[in-house]
ChimeraX commands (.cxc) that place a marker at each C-alpha (Angstrom):
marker #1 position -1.18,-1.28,-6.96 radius 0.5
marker #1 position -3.54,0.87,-8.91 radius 0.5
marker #1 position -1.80,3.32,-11.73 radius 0.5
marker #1 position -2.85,6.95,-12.11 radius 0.5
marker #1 position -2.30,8.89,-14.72 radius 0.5
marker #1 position -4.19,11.72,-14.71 radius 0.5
marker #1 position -5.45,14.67,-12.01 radius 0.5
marker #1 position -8.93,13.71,-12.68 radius 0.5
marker #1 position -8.40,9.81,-11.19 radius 0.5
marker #1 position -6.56,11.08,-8.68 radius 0.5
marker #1 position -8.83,13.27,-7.37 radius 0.5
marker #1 position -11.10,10.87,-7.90 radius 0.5
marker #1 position -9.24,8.31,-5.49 radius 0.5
marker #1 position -8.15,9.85,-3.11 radius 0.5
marker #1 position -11.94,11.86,-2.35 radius 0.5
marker #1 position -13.33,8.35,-2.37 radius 0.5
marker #1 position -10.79,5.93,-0.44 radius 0.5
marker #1 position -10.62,7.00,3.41 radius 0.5
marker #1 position -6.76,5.78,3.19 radius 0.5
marker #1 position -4.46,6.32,0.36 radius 0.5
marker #1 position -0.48,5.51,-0.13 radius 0.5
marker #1 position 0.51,6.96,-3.24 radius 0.5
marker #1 position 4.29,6.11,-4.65 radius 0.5
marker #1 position 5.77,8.63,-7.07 radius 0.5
marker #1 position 8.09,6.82,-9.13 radius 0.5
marker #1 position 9.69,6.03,-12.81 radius 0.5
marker #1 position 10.50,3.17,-14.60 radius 0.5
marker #1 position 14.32,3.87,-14.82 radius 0.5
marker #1 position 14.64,4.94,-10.94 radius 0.5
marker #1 position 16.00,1.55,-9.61 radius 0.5
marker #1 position 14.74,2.74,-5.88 radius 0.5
marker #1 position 11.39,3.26,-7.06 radius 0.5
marker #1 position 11.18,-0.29,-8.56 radius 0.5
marker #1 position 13.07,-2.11,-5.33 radius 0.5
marker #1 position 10.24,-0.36,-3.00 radius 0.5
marker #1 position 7.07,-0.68,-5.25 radius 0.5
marker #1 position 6.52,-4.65,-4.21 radius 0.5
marker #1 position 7.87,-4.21,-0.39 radius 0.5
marker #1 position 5.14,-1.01,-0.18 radius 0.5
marker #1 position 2.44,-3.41,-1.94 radius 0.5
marker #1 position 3.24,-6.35,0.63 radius 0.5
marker #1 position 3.26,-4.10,3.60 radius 0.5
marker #1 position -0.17,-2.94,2.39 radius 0.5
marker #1 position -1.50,-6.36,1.68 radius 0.5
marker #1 position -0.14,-8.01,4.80 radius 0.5
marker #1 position -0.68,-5.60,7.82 radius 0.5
marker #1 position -2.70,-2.73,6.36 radius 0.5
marker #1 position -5.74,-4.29,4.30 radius 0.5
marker #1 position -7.76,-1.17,3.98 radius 0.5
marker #1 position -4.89,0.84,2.96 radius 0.5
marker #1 position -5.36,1.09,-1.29 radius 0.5
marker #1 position -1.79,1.40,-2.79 radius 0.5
marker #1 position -1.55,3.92,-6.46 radius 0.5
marker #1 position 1.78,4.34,-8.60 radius 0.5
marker #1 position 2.18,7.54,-10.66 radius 0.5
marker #1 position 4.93,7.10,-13.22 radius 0.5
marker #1 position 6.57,10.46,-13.08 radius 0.5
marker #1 position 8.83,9.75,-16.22 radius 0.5
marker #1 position 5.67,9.04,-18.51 radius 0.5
marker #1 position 2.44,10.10,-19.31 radius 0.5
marker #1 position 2.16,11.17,-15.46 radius 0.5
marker #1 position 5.02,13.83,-16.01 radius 0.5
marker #1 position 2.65,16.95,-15.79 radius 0.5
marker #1 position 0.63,15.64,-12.83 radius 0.5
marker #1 position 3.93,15.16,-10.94 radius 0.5
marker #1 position 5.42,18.72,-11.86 radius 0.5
marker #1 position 1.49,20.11,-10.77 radius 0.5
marker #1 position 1.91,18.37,-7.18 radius 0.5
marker #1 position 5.57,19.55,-6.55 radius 0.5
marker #1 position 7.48,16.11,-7.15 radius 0.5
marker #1 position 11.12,16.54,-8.48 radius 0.5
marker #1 position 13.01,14.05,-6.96 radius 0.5
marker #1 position 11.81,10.54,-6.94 radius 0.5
marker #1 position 10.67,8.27,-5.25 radius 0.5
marker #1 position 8.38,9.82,-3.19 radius 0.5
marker #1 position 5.03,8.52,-1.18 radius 0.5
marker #1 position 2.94,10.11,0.29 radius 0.5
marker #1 position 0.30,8.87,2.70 radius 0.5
marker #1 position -3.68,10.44,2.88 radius 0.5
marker #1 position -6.00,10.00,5.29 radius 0.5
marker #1 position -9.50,11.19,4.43 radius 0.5
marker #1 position -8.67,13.19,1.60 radius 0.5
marker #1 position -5.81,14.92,3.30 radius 0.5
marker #1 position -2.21,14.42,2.79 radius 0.5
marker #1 position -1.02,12.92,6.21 radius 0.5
marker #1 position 2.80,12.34,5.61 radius 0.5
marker #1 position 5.18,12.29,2.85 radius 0.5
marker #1 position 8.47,10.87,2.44 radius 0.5
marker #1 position 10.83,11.52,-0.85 radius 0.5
marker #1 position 14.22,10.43,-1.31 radius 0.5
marker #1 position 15.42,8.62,1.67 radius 0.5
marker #1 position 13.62,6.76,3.54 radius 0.5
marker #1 position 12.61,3.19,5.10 radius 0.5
marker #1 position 9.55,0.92,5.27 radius 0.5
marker #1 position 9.96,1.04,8.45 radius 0.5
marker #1 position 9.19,5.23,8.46 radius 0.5
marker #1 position 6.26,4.72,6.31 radius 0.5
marker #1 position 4.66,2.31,8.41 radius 0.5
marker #1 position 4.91,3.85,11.96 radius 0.5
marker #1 position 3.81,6.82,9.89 radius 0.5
marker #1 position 0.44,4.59,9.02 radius 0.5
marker #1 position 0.12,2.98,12.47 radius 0.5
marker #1 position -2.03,5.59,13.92 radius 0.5
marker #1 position -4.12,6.87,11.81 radius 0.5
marker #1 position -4.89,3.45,10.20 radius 0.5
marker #1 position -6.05,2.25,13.78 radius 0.5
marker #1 position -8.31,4.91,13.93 radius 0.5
marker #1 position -10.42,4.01,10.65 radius 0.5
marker #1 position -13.57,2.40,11.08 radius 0.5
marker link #1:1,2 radius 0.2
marker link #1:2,3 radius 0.2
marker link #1:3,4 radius 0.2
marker link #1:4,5 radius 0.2
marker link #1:5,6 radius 0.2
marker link #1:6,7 radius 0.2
marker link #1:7,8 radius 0.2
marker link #1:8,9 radius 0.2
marker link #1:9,10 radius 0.2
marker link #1:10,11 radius 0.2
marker link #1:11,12 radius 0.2
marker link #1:12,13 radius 0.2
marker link #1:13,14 radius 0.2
marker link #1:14,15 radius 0.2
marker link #1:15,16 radius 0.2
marker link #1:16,17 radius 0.2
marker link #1:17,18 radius 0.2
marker link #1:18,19 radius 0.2
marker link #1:19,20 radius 0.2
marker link #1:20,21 radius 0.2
marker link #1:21,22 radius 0.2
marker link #1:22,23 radius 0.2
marker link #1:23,24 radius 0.2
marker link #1:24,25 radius 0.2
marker link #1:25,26 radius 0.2
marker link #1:26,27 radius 0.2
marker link #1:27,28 radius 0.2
marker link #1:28,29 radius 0.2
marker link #1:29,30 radius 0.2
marker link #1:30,31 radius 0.2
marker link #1:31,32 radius 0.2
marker link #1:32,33 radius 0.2
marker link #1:33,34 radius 0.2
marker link #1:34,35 radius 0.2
marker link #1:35,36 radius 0.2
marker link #1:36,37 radius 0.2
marker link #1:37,38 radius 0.2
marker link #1:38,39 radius 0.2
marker link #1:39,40 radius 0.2
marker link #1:40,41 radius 0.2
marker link #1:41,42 radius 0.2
marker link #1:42,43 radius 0.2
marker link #1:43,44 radius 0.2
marker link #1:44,45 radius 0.2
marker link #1:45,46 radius 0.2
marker link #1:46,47 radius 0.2
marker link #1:47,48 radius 0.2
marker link #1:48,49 radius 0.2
marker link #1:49,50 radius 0.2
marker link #1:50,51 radius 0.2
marker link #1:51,52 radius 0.2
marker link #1:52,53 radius 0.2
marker link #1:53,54 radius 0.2
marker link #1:54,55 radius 0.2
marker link #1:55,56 radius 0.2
marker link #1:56,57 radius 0.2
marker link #1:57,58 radius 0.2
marker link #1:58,59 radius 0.2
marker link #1:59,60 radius 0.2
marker link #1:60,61 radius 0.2
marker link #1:61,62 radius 0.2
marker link #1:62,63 radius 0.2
marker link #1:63,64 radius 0.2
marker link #1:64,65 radius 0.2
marker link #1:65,66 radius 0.2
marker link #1:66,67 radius 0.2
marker link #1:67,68 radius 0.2
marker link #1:68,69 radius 0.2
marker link #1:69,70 radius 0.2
marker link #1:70,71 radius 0.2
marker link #1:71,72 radius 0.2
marker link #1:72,73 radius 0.2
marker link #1:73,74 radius 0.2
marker link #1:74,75 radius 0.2
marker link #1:75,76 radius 0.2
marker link #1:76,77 radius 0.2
marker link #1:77,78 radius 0.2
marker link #1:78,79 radius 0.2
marker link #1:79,80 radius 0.2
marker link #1:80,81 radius 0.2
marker link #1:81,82 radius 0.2
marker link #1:82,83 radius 0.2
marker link #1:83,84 radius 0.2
marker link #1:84,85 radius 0.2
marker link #1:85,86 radius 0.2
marker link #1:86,87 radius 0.2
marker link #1:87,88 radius 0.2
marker link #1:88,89 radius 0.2
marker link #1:89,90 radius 0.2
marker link #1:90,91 radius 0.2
marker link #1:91,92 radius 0.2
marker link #1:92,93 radius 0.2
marker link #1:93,94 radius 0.2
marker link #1:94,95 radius 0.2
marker link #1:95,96 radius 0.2
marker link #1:96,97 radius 0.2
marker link #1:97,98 radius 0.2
marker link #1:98,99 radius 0.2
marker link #1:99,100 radius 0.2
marker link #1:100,101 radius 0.2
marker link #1:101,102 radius 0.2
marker link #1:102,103 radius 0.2
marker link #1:103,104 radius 0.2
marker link #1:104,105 radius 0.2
marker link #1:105,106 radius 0.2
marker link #1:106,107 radius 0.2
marker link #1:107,108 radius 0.2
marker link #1:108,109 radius 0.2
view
């Protein structure tokens, strides 16, 4: 899982990956760091193309966080083409992000 920290590489990734999950999280959130490696395995095993980015809202990522609206944590957020296609914050399941992903992953090339 790739670790932004700034607008600029986010921008960056998300313009030039065709399917992004991005987790907001911090390193004292205890959610944030039980989810990181299940979101990471359900990326590796059954969505390949799928490129995984944490922002660490409780350190140097604090501004870019407050700029995009996150105040709760965790929160991920799934983009498709540049666009943001779903986002989940707070509670939530694995299971919710991936029948989220099903779709719109089947339809990349």
């Amino acid at each position: 899982m790739q670790k932004i920290c700034s607008e600029e590489a986010l921008s960056e990734l998300l313009q030039s990956s065709p399917a992004v999950l991005l987790l907001y999280g911090g390193a004292s959130c205890g959610v944030c760091q039980a989810i990181k490696p299940r979101l990471e395995q359900l990326a590796c095993e059954e969505f390949p193309k799928l490129v995984t980015a944490y922002i660490d809202c409780q350190e140097a990522a604090g501004p870019l966080c407050a700029a995009r609206g996150i105040f709760s944590l965790p929160v991920v957020q799934l983009w498709f083409d540049g666009q943001r296609f779903a986002e989940f914050a707070r509670v939530f399941s694995i299971d919710d992000v991936r029948s989220a992903l099903e779709r719109p992953y089947g339809l990349l090339p």
